[in-house]
C-alpha positions as CSV (number, residue, x, y, z in Angstrom):
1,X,0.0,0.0,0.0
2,X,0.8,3.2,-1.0
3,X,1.8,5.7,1.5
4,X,1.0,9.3,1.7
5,X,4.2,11.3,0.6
6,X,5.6,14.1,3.1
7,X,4.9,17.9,2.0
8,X,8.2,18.3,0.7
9,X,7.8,15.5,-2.1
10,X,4.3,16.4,-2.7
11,X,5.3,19.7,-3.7
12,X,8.1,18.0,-6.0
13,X,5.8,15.8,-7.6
14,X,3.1,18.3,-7.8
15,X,6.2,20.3,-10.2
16,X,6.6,17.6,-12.3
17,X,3.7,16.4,-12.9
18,X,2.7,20.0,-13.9
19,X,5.6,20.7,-15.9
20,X,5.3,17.2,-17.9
21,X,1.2,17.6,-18.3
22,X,1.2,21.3,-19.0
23,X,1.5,22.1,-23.2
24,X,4.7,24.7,-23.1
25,X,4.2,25.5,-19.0
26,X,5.4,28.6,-17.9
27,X,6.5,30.0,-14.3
28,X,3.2,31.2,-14.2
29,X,1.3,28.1,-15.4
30,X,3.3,25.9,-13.1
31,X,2.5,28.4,-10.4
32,X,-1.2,28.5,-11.3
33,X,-1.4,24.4,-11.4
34,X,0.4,23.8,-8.7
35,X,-0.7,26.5,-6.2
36,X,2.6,26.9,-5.1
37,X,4.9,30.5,-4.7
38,X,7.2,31.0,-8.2
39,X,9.9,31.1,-5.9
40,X,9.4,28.0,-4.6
41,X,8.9,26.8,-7.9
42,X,12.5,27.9,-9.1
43,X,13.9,26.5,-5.8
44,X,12.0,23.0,-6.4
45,X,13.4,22.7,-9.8
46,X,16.8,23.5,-8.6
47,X,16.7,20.8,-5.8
48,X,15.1,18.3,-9.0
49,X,18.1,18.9,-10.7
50,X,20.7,18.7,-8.5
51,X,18.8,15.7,-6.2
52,X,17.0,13.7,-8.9
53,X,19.3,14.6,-11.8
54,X,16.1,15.3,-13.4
55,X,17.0,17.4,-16.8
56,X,14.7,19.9,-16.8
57,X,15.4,23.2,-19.0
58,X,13.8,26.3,-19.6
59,X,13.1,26.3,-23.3
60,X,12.9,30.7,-24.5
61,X,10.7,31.5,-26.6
62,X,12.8,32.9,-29.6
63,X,10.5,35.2,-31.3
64,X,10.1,36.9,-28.4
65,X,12.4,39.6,-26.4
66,X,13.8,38.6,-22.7
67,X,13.1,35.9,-20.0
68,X,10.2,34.4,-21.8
69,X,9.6,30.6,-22.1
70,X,8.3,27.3,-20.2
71,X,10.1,24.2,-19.0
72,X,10.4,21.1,-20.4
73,X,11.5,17.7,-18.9
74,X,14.3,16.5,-21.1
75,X,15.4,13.4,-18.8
76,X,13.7,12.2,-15.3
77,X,16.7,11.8,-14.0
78,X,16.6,9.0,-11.4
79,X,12.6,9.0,-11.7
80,X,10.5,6.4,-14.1
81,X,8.1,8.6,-16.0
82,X,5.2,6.4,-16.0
83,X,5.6,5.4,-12.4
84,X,5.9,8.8,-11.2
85,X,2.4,9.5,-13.3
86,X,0.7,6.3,-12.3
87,X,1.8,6.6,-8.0
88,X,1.0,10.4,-7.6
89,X,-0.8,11.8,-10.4
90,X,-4.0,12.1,-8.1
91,X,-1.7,15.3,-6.7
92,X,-3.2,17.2,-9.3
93,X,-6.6,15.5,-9.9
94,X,-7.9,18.3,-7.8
95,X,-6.4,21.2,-10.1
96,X,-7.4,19.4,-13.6
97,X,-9.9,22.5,-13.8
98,X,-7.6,24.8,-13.2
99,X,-5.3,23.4,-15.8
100,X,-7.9,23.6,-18.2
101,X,-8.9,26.5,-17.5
102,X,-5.7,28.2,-18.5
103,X,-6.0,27.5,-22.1
């Protein structure tokens, strides 16, 4: 049986599984999802990188000028993609409107 995860790896999950469900997420879709601070966000991804060795880049939008972009998972890292979705994609199943609702 599956246990309930602690805060601190909901919070990573719930930044994956946004980031890999989300079409082109940005900070701000991530955030929105997620319900979670941007800077917490930025500091999640860090930790998923260095941590996990998740690859996980923020892709710039080139026609546009500046910081503009969203984040794309390039390798999981230590994390099997499927098993991550199957074991704690109910993290989200309460935010599935909100997703939607943002496109």
């Amino acid at each position: 049986m599956l246990t309930e995860p602690s805060e601190a790896i909901a919070r990573k999950f719930k930044v994956i599984l946004a980031i890999s469900t989300t079409n082109e997420p940005t900070l701000d879709d991530i955030a929105r999802v997620t319900q979670l601070p941007r800077s917490s966000i930025k500091r999640i991804i860090a930790k998923l990188r260095s941590d996990y060795t998740m690859d996980i880049r923020f892709e710039p939008y080139l026609s546009e000028k500046g910081r503009t972009g969203y984040y794309r998972i390039h390798n999981w890292g230590v994390f099997n993609r499927n098993e991550v979705m199957v074991k704690f994609g109910y993290l989200l199943s309460n935010q599935d409107s909100l997703m939607r609702e943002s496109y």
